[in-house]
N, C-alpha and C positions, 0 to 999 in steps of 0.2 A: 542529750537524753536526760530526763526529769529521773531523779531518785525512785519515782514510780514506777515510772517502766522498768529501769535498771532490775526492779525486785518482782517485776510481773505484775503488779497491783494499780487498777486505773479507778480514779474515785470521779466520776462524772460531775464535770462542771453542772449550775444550777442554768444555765445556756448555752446551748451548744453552738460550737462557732469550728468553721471546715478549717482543717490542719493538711499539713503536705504529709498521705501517711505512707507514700512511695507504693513497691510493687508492681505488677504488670497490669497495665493502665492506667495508673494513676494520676495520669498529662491527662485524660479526659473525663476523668470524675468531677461530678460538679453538683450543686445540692439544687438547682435551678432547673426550667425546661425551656427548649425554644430554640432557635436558631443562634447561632454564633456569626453565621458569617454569610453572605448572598451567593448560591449558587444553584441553577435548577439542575433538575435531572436527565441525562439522556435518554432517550426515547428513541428504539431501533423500530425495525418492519413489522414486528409481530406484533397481535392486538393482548397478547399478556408481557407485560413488561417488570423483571424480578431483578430489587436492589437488595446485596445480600452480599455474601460470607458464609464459607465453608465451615462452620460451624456447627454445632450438632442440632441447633436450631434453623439454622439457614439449611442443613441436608434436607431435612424432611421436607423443604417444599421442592427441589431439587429432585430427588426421588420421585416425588408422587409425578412431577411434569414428567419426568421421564418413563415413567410407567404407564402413563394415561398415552403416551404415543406410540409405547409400544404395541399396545391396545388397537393402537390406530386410529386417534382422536386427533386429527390432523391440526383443528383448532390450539390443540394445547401446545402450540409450535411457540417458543418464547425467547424471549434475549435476557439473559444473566447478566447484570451489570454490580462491578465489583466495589463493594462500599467499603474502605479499608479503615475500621474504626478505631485502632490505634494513632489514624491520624485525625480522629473527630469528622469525618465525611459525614457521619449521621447524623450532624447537626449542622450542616446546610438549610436553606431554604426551601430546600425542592427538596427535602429527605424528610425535613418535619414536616412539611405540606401531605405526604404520605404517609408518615405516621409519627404520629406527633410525641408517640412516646420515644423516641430518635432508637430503637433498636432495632436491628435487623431477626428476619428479612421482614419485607417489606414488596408488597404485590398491587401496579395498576393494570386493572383488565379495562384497553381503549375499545374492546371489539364493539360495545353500545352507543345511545348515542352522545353519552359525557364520561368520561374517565373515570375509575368506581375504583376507590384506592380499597387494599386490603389488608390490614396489618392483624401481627400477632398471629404466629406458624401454626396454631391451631385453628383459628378463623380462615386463615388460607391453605388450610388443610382440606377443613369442612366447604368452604365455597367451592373447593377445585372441584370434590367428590359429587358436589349437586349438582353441579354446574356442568357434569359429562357424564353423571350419572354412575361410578367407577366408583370400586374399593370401598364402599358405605353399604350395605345389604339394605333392602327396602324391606325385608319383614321387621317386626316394630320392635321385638325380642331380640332379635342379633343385631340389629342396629342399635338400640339403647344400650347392648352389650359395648358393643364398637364404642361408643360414645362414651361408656363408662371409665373404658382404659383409653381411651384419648383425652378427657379431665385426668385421669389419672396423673399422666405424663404431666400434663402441665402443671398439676399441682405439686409436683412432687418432686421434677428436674432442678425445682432452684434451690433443693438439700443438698441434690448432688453437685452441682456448676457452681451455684453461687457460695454453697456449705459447706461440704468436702474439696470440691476441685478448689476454690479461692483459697482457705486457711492449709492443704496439702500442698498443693503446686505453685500459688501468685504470690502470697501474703511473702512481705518483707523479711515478717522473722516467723519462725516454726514454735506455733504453742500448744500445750497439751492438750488442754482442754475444748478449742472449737474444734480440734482434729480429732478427738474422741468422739466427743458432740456428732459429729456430720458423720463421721466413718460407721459409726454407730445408726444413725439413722439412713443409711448408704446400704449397710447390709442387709436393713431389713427390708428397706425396697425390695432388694435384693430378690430376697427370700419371698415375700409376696406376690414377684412374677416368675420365680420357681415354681414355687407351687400352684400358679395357675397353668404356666404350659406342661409341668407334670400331666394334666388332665387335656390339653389342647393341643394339636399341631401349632396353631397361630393365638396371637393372644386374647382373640376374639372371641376363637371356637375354631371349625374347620375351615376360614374364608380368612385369606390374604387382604387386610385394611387398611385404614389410612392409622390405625391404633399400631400397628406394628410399624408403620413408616414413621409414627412422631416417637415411637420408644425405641428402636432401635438406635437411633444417631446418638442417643446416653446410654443404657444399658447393656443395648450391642454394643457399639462400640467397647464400654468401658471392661466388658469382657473378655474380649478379642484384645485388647490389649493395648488401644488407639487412644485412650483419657488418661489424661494427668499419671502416667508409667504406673502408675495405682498397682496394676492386679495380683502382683506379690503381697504387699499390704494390704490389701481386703481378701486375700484369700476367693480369689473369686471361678478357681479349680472345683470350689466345693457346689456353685449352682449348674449343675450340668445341665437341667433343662432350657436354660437361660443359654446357655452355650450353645445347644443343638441348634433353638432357632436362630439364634445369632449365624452361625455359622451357613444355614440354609438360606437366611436373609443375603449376607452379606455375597453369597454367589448368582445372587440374580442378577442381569446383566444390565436390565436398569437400576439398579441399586450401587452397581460399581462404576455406570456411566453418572449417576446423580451425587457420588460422594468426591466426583475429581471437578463439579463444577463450582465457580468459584475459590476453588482453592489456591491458597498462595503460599503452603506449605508442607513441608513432609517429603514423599520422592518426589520429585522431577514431572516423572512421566507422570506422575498423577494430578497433577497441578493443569487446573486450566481457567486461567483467571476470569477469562468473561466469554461466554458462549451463545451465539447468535444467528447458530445453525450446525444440525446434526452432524457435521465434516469437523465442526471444531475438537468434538468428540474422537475422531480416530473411526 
């Protein structure tokens, strides 16, 4: 350890050059993009085929498939195939061929007549919703709503995953300041989808979306108590309306069948690492 660290003070080199800075993943961060190693992907019976991790990013495609069958959209019948990127799987050949930025999840729909890859959980949020018609309102007013808090989420989750969850829960050593930084910016998300479901059942308006399936697996979750052990430290007893829908999300029955797919961690019985038909479910 440099004198600098020792005393919390980093004076940036005039060149940046990648250092081992440890913490949780830090065997697969790399300053490059691309493939690391040859290997394609499986490809089961169903024409949507999802490579992914039970992540709060991988839930929300996970959900919405299962919600669209609950529906009874027989089409949205898929096989979950589990990408475990602690061991760099994401950066295979056949994973960057689907999305080339290597992060999960990651969605090809073969039902056409060439393989239509789909990356980025809010792309394969919006494709799933057109594409069956489901959870996206076709008047133009509550759709652009829906739309407004589905940008939201994405803009806004790598404050919380990548700003609060990384320098709270992963980072090597515990510092004040990006933990202030993000905890600070964490709240006030916070506080902005308070006060919208103050005024909404859902966070759309009065219709169950694909905005409440991509904010839930952060928000939700992180209020229910399921992110980074946080909720003592953010104090997050105080957003009750975040809570309510939280709490009404989380008992839908495709919602609690979409957050045990892919999962490779937590209870047991919730863990179901790769899924390739509704029996695998329970």
């Amino acid at each position: 350890m440099t004198d600098q660290q020792k005393h919390g003070v980093y004076e940036p080199p005039k060149v940046w050059t990648p250092t081992v800075s440890g913490g949780n993943f830090a065997n697969i961060n790399r300053p490059v993009a691309g493939a690391t190693h040859e290997q394609e992907l499986p490809v089961g019976k169903h024409p949507l085929q999802l490579y992914s991790l039970a992540t709060p990013n991988g839930v929300k495609v996970t959900i919405l498939l299962e919600e669209l069958l609950a529906l009874g959209h027989s089409g949205a019948e898929y096989d979950a195939w589990l990408i475990k990127i602690n061991e760099g799987a994401q950066f295979s050949s056949g994973f960057v061929a689907a999305n080339p930025n290597s992060k999960i999840p990651a969605l090809v729909d073969r039902s056409g007549d060439k393989p239509l890859r789909v990356f980025e959980s809010g792309s394969i949020l919006l494709y799933l919703a057109e594409k069956f018609g489901a959870f996206l309102p076709k008047n133009i007013a509550a759709r652009t709503e829906t739309m407004n808090w589905l940008f939201w989420q994405m803009g806004s989750a790598p404050f919380l995953g990548g700003g609060f969850g990384h320098f709270y829960a992963y980072a090597p050593e515990k510092y004040e300041y990006p933990i202030n930084r993000y905890a600070m910016e964490t709240k006030r998300q916070l506080d902005v989808l308070d006060r919208q479901l103050a005024e909404h059942r859902y966070v759309a308006g009065d219709e169950y979306t694909i905005a409440d399936m991509a904010i839930w697996p952060w928000y939700g979750q992180l209020v229910l108590g399921h992110l980074y052990n946080a909720g003592e430290f953010l104090s997050v007893h105080e957003y009750k309306h975040v809570r309510r829908w939280a709490d009404e999300i989380a008992a839908r029955p495709a919602v609690i069948r979409g957050r045990k797919v892919n999962r490779v961690f937590g209870n047991p019985e919730d863990q179901v690492p790769e899924r390739h038909d509704a029996s695998d479910l329970g």
